[in-house]
C-alpha positions in Angstrom: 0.0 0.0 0.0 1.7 3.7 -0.9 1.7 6.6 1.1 -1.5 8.1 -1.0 -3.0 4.7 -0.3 -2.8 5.2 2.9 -3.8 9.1 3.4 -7.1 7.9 1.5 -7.7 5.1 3.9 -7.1 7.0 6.8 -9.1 9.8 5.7 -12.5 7.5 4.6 -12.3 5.8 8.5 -12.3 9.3 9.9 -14.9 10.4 7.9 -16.9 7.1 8.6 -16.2 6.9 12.3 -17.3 10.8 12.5 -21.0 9.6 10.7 -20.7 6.2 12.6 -20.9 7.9 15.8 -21.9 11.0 15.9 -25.9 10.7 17.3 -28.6 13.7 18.5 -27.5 14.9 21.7 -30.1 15.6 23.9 -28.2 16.0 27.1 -25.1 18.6 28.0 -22.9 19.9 30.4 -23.6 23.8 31.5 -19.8 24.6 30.4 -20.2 27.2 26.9 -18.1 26.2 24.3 -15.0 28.8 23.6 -15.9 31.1 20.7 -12.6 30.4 18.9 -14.0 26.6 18.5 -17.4 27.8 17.5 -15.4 30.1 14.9 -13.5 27.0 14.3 -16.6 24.6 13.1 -18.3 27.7 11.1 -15.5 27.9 9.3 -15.2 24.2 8.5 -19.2 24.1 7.7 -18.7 27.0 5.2 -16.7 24.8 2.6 -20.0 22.7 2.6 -21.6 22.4 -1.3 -24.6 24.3 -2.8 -26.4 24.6 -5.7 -24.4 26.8 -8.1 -22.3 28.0 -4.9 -25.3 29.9 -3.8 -24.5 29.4 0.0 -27.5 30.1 1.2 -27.3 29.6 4.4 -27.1 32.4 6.9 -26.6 31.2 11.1 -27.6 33.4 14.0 -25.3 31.4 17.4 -27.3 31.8 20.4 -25.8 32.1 23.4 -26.4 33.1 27.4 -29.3 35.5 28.4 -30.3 35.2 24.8 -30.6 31.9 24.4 -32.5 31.5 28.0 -34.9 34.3 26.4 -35.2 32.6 22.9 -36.1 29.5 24.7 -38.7 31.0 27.0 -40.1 32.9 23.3 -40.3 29.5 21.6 -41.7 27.6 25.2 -44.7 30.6 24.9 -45.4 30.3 21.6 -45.5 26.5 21.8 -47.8 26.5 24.8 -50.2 29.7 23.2 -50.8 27.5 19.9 -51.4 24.0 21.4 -53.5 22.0 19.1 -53.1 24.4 15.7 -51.1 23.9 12.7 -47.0 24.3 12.8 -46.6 27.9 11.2 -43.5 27.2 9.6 -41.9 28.9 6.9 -41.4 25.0 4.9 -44.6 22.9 5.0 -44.1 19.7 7.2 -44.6 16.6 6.4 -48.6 15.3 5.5 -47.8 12.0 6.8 -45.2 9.7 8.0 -46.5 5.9 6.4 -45.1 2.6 6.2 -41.3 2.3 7.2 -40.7 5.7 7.8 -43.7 5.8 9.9 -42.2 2.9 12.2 -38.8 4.6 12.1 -40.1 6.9 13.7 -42.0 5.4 16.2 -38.5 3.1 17.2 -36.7 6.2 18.1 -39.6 7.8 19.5 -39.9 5.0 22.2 -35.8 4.8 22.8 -35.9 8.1 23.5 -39.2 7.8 25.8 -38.0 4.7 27.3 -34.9 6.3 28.2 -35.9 9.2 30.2 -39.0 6.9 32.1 -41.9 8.0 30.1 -44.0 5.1 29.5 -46.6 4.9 27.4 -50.0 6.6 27.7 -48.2 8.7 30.0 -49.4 12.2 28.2 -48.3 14.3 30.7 -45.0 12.9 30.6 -44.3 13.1 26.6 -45.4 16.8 26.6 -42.8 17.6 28.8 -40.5 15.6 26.6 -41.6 17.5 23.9 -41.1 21.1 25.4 -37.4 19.8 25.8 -37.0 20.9 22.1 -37.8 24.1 22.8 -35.5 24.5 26.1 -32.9 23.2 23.4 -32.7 20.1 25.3 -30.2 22.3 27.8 -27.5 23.0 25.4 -25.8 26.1 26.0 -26.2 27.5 22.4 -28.2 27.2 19.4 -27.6 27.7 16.1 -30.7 29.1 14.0 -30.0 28.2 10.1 -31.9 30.5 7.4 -32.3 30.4 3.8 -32.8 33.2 1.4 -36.7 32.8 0.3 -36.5 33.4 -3.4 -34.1 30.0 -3.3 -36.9 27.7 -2.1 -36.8 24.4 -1.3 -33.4 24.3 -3.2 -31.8 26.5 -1.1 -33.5 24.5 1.7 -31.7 21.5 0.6 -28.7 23.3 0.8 -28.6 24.5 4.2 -29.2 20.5 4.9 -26.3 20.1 3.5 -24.9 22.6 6.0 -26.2 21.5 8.9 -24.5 18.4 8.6 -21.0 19.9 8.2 -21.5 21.7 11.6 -22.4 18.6 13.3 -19.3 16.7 12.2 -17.0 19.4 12.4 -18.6 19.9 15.9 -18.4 16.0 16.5 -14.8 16.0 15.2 -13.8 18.4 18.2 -15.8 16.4 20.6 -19.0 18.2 20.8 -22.8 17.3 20.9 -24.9 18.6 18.2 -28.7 18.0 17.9 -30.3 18.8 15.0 -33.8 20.3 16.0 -36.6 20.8 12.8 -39.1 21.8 15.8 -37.7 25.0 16.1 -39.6 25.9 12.6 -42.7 24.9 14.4 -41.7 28.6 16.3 -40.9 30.2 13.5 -43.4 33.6 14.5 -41.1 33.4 17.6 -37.9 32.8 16.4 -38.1 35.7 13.5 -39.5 38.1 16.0 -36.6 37.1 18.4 -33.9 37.7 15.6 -35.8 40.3 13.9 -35.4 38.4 10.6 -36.1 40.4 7.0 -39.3 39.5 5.1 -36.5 37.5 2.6 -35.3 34.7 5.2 -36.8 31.7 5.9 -36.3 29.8 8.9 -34.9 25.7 8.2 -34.4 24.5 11.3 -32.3 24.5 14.3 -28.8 23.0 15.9 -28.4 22.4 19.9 -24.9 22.1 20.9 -22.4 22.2 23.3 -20.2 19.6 25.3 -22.6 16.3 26.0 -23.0 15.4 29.3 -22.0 11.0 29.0 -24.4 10.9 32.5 -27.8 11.5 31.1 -30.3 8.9 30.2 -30.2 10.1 26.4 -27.0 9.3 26.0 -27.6 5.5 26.3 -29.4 4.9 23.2 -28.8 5.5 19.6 -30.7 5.3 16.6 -30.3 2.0 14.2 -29.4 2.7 10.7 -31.4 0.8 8.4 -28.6 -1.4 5.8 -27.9 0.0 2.5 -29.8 -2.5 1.0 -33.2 -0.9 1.9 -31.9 2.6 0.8 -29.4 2.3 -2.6 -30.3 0.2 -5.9 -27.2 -0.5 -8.3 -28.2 -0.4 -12.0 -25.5 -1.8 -13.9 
């Protein structure tokens, strides 16, 4: 095996070992991450590809007071709109069916089962459920917006870019937790950031250091083989 041989091998098991084990992190340590490191994965995450190097994406970090009041905006806004349609700024899914239905429903009930709610317990998976609003504790939280004249294309992109951040963030041994609720706040979140009428919120990233203690932190999600999800046409 040459040197370049080796350089590629070494690079494809960091890569792999970085998507192998990074997982949603919904449990962290109080301790705010430097802002050189947060400089650190933005600037990795920037590199990431878009359609016709559009780079769409623009990120509000929130940190501190702000973050505790962003949280308590999106908690509010959550709890004033109980039972009415998500107002986000991407339409949500009509229906999860079949085997992405019971996807779903496997994760849902690690995650349930690992914090002690049981099931029928209603009380219990509405406080679960606010957790995504309290940013599941991290210290900051990245807010990802698209430019609206892009649409769902520029939408894709900053996909794209949210999963950068999360390795790059997983590379320097950070928890990242990518968090599409936050769009269900979206009245919230662009009166918090006083966002123009041309931005349009994607989604949300919790991070910060993971705390390895909290029930969370005991599961991860199973990866369905890539026999269900790639076809080879020869």
């Amino acid at each position: 095996m040459t040197t370049d041989d080796r350089t590629t091998m070494n690079d494809f098991q960091t890569i792999d070992r970085l998507l192998t084990q990074r997982r949603s992190c919904r449990g962290y340590l109080p301790d705010e991450v430097p802002r050189e490191t947060i400089e650190q994965i933005l600037s990795a995450a920037q590199h990431t590809a878009s359609w016709c190097n559009t780079q769409p994406w623009n990120v509000h970090i929130v940190s501190g007071e702000a973050r505790a009041a962003l949280s308590k905006a999106a908690v509010d806004n959550v709890v004033a709109n109980l039972g009415q349609p998500a107002p986000s700024d991407f339409p949500f899914p009509a229906a999860y069916t079949g085997v992405h239905n019971e996807r779903r429903k496997e994760v849902g009930w690690q995650l349930y089962e690992a914090v002690g709610v049981e099931r029928g317990d209603r009380d219990g998976s509405a406080m679960q459920m606010l957790r995504n609003f309290e940013f599941f504790g991290a210290p900051h939280v990245a807010i990802i917006t698209t430019d609206a004249d892009l649409g769902v294309y520029g939408a894709i992109d900053c996909g794209l870019y949210v999963n950068s951040f999360m390795l790059a963030a997983e590379a320097l041994g950070l928890g990242t937790c990518a968090q599409a609720a936050i769009a269900q706040v979206t009245p919230a979140v662009r009166e918090f950031l006083d966002l123009p009428d041309d931005r349009r919120v994607v989604c949300g990233i919790a991070f910060g250091h993971p705390d390895p203690d909290h029930p969370t932190a005991q599961f991860m999600s199973r990866r369905a083989p890539i026999t269900d999800a790639a076809t080879f046409v020869d």
